[in-house]
KELONU-124021 format. One record per residue (C-alpha): residue in three letters; residue number from 1; x negated, y negated, z negated. Coordinates in Angstrom, 1 decimal. Last residue first. Layout:
<atom aa="ALA" i="NUM" px="X" py="Y" pz="Z"/>
...
This chain:
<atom aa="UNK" i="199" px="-165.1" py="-93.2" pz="31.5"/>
<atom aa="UNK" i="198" px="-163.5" py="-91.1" pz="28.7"/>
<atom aa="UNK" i="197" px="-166.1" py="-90.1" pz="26.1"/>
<atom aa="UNK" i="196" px="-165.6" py="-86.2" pz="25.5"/>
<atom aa="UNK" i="195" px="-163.3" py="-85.0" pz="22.9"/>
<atom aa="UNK" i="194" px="-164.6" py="-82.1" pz="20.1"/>
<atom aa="UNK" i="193" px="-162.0" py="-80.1" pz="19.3"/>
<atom aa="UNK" i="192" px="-162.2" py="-79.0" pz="15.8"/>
<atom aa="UNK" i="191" px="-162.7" py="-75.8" pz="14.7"/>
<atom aa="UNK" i="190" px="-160.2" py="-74.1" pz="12.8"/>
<atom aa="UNK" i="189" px="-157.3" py="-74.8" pz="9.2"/>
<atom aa="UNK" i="188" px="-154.0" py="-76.8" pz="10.9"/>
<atom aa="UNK" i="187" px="-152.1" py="-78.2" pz="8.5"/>
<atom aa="UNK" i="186" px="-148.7" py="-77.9" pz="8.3"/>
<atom aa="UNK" i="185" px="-145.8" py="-79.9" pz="9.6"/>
<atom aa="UNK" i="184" px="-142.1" py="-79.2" pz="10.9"/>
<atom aa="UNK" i="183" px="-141.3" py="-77.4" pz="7.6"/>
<atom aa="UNK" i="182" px="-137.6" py="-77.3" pz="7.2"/>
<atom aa="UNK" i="181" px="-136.9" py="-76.8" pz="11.3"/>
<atom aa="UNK" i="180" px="-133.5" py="-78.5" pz="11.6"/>
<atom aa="UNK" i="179" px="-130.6" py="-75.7" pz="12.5"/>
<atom aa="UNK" i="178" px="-128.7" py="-74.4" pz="15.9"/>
<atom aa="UNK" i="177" px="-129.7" py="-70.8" pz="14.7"/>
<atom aa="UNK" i="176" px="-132.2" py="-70.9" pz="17.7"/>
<atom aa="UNK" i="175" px="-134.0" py="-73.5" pz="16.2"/>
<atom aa="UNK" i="174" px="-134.2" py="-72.2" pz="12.6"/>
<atom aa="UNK" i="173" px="-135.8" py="-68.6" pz="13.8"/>
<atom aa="UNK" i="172" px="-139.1" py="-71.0" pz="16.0"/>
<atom aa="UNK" i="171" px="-139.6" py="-72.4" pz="13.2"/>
<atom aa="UNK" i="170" px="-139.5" py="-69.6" pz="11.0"/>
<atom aa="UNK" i="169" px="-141.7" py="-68.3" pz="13.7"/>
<atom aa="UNK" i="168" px="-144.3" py="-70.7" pz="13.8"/>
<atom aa="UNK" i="167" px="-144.9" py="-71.0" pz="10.1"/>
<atom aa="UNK" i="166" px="-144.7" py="-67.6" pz="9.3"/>
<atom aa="UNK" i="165" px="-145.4" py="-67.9" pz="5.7"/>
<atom aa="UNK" i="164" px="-146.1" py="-65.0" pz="3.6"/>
<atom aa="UNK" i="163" px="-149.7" py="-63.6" pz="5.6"/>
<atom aa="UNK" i="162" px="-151.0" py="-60.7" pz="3.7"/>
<atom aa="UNK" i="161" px="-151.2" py="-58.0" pz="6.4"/>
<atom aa="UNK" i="160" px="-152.4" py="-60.9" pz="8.6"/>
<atom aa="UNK" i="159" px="-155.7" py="-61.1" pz="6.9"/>
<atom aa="UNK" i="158" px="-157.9" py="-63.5" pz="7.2"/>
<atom aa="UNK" i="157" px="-155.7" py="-66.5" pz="9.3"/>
<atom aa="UNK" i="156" px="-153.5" py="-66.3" pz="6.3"/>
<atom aa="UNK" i="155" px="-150.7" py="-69.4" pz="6.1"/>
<atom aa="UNK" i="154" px="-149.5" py="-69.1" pz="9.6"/>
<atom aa="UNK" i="153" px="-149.6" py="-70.8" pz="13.2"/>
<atom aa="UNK" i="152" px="-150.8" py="-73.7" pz="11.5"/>
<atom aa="UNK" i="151" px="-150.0" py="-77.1" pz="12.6"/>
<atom aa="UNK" i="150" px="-147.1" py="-79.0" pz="14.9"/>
<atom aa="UNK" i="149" px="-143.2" py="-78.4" pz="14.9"/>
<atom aa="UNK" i="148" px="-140.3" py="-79.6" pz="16.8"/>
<atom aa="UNK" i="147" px="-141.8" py="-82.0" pz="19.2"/>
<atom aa="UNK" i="146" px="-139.4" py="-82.4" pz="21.9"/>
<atom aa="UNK" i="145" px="-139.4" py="-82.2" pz="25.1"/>
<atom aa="UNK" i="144" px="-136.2" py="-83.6" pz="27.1"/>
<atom aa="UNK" i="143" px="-133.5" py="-82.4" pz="28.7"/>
<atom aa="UNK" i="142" px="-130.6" py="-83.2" pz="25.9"/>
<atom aa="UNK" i="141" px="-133.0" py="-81.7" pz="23.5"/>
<atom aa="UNK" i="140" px="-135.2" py="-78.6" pz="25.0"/>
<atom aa="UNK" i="139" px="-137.7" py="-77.7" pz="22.5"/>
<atom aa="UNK" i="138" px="-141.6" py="-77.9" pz="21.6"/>
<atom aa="UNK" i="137" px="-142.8" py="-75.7" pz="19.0"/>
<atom aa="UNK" i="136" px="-146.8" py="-76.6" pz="18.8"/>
<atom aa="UNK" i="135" px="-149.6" py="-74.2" pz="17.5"/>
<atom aa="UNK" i="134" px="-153.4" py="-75.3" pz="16.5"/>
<atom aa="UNK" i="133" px="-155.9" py="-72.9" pz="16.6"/>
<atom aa="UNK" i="132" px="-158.3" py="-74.7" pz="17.5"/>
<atom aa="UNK" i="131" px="-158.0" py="-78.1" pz="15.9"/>
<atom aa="UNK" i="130" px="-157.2" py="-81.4" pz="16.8"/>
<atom aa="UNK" i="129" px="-154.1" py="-81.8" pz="19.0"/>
<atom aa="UNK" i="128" px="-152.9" py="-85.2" pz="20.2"/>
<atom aa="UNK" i="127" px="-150.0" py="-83.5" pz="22.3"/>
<atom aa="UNK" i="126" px="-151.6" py="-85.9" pz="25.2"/>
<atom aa="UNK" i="125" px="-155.3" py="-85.9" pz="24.3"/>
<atom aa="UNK" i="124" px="-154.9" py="-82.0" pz="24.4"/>
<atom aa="UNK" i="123" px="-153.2" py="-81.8" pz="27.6"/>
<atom aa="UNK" i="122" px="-156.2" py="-84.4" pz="28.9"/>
<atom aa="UNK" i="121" px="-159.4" py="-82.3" pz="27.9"/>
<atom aa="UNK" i="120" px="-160.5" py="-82.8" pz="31.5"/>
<atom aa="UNK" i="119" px="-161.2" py="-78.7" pz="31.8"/>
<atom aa="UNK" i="118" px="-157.7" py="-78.1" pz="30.6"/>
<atom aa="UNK" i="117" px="-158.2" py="-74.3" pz="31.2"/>
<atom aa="UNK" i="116" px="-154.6" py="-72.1" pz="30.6"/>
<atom aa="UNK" i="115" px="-154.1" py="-68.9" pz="29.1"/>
<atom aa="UNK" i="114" px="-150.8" py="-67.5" pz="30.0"/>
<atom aa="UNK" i="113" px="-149.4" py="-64.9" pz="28.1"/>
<atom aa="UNK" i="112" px="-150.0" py="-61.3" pz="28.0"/>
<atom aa="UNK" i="111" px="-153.5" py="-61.5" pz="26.5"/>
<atom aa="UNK" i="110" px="-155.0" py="-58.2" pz="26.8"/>
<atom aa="UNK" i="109" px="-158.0" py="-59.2" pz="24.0"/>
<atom aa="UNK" i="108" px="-160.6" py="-58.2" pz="27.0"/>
<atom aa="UNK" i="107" px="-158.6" py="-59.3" pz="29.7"/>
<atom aa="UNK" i="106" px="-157.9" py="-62.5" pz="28.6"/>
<atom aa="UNK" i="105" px="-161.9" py="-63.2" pz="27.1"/>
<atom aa="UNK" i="104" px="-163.1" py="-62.3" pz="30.4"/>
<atom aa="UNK" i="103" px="-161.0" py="-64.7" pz="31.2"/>
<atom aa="UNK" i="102" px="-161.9" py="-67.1" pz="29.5"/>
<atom aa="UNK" i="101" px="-165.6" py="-66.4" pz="30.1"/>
<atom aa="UNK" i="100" px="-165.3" py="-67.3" pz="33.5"/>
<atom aa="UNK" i="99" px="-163.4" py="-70.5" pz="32.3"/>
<atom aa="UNK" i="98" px="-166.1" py="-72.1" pz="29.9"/>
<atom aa="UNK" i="97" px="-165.0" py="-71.6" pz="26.3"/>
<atom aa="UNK" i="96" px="-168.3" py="-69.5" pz="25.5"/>
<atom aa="UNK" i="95" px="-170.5" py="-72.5" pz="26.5"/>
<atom aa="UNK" i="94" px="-169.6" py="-74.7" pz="23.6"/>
<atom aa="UNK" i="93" px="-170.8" py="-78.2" pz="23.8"/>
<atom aa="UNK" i="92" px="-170.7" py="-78.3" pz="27.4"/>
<atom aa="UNK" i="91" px="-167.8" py="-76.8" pz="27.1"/>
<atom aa="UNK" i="90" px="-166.1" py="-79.0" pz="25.6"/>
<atom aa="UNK" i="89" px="-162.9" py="-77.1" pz="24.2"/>
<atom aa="UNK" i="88" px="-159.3" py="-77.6" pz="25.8"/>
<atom aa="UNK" i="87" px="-158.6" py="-74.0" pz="25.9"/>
<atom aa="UNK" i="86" px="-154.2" py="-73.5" pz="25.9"/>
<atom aa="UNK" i="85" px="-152.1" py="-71.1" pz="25.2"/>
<atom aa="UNK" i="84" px="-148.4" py="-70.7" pz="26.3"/>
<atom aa="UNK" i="83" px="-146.1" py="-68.7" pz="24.9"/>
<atom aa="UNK" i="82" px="-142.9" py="-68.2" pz="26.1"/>
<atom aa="UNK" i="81" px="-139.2" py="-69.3" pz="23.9"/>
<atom aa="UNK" i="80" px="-136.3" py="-68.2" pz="25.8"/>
<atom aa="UNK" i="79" px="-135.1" py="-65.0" pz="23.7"/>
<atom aa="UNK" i="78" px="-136.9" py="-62.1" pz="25.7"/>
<atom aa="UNK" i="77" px="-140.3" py="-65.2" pz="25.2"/>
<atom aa="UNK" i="76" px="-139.9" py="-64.9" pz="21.8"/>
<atom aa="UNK" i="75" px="-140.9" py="-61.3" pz="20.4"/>
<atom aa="UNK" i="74" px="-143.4" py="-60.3" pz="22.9"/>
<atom aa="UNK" i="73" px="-144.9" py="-64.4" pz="23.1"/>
<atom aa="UNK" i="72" px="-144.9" py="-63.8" pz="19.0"/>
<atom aa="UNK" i="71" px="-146.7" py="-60.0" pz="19.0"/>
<atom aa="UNK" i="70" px="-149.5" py="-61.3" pz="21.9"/>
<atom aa="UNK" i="69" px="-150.2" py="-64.2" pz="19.7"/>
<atom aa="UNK" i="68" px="-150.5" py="-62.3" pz="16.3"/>
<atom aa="UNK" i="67" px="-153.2" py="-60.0" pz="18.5"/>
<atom aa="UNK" i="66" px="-155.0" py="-63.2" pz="19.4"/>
<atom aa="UNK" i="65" px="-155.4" py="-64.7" pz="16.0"/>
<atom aa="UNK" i="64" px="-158.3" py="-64.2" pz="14.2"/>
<atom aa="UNK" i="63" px="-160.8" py="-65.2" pz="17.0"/>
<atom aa="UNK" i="62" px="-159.2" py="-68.6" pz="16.6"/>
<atom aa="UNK" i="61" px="-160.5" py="-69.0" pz="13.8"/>
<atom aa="UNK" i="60" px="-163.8" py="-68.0" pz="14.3"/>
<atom aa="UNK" i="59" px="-164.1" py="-70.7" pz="17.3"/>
<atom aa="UNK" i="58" px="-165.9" py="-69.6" pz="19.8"/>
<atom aa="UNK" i="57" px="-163.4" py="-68.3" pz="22.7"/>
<atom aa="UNK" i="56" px="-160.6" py="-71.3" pz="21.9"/>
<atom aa="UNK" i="55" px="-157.4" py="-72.3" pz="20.9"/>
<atom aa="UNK" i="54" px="-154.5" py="-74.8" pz="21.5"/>
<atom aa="UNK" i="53" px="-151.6" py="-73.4" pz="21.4"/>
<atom aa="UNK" i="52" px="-147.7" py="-74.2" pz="22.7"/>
<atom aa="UNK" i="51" px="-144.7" py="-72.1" pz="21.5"/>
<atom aa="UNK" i="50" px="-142.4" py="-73.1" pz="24.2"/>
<atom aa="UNK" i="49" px="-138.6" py="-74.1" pz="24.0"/>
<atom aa="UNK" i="48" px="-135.2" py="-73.4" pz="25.1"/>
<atom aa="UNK" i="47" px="-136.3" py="-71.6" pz="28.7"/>
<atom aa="UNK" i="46" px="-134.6" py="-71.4" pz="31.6"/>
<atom aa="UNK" i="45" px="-136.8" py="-73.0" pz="34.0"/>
<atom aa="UNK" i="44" px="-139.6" py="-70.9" pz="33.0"/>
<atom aa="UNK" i="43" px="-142.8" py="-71.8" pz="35.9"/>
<atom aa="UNK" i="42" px="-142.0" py="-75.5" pz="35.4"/>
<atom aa="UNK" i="41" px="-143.1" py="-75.9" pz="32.0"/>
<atom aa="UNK" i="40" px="-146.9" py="-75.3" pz="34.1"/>
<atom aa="UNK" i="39" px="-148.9" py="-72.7" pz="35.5"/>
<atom aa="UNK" i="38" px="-151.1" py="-72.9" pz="38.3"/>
<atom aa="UNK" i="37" px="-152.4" py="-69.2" pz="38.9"/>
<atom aa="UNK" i="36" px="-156.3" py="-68.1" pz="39.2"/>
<atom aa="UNK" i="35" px="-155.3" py="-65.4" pz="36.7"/>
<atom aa="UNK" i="34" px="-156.9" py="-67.0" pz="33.8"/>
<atom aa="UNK" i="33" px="-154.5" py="-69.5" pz="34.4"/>
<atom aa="UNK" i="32" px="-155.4" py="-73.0" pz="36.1"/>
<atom aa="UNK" i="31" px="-153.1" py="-75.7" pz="34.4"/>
<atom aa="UNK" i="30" px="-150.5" py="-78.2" pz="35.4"/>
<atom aa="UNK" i="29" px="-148.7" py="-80.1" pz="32.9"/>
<atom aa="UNK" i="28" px="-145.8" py="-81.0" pz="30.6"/>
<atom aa="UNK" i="27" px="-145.8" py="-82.7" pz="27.4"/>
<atom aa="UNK" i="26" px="-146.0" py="-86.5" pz="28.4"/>
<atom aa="UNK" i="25" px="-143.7" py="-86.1" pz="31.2"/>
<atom aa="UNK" i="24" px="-140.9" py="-85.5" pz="29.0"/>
<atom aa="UNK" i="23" px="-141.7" py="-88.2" pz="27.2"/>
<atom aa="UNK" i="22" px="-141.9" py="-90.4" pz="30.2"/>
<atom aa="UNK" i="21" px="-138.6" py="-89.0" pz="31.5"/>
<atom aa="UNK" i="20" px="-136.6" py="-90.2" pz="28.1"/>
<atom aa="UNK" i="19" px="-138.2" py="-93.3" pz="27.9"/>
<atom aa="UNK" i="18" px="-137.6" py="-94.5" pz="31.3"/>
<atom aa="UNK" i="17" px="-134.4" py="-93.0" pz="31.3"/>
<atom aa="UNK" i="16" px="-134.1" py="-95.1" pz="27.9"/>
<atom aa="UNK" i="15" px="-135.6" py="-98.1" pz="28.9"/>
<atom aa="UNK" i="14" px="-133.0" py="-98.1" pz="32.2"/>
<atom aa="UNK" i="13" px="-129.5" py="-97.7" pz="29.9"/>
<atom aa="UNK" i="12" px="-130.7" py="-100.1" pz="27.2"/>
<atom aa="UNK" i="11" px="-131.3" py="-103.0" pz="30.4"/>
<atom aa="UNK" i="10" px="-128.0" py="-101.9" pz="32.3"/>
<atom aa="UNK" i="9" px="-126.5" py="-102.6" pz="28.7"/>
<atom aa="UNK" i="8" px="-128.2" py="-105.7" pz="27.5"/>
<atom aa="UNK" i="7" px="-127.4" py="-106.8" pz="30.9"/>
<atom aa="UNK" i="6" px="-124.0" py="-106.1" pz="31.1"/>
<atom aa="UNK" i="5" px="-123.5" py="-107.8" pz="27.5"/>
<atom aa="UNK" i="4" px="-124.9" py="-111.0" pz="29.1"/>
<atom aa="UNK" i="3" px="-122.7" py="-110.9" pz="31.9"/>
<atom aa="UNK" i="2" px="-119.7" py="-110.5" pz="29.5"/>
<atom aa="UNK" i="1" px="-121.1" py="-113.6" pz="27.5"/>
């Protein structure tokens, strides 16, 4: 019986390392910047959380929010939380998401976070994100990556004069308060990504 419980107990321990360190793994990753630069979670070993999005060059929503993006990575990454965005668009489809014209893109809108190219689509495939944009809070639990909120990045992509819910910063707010995010889902209003047939 005692050798029985051991085993239920070696065997708990081992799924949930295993579990623990394939979740992790699920949300991290290894992109070219628009600076010719690898980044990945890596690059901010101190850091609480990310504010993860995927967006794009074409799509008209996404076109709405590169100034909003600059003001959250200004205002979260002094208090551990970068942002990180992320073009997982076909570009055969779409031609304007192709990497030269990322970063012409970068320098044009003065991004001053990372924007990554997931040319095999796989980041996207792996946080299951649809639309562009599309935000994710991810945060730090006991060293692994969590899922703290997924959708909109706020409730007027129009007009950010007349925006009333910060989605991703109220989110972001709760967290580092030590609290449960209140609204960890919204729906995410942009283009879809259109995923290419895997081999």
């Amino acid at each position: 019986m005692k050798k029985r419980f051991l085993y239920l107990a070696l065997f708990t321990l081992f799924f949930n390392v295993i579990f623990i360190f394939t979740a992790s793994a699920q949300f991290d990753f290894a992109l070219k910047n628009t600076n010719g630069k690898t980044v990945s979670l890596t690059n901010y070993p101190n850091a609480k959380g990310y504010i993860i999005v995927f967006t794009c060059n074409h799509c008209p929503f996404a076109k709405l929010y590169p100034k909003r993006l600059n003001q959250l990575n200004k205002k979260y990454l002094a208090l551990g939380v970068p942002l990180i965005a992320i073009s997982s668009t076909d570009t055969i489809m779409y031609a304007e998401d192709c990497y030269d014209k990322m970063v012409s893109k970068a320098k044009s809108g003065k991004y001053d976070f990372p924007y990554l190219y997931d040319s095999a689509q796989s980041v996207a495939r792996n946080y299951k994100a649809e639309r562009t944009p599309q935000a994710f809070v991810i945060w730090k639990e006991n060293d692994n990556w969590v899922v703290k909120y997924n959708g909109a990045i706020d409730d007027n992509g129009a007009d950010p004069e007349l925006v009333t819910e910060h989605y991703v910063a109220n989110a972001i707010d709760e967290l580092l308060a030590g609290n449960q995010v209140k609204q960890p889902f919204t729906r995410s209003i942009g283009c879809k990504i259109n995923f290419r047939k895997q081999d």
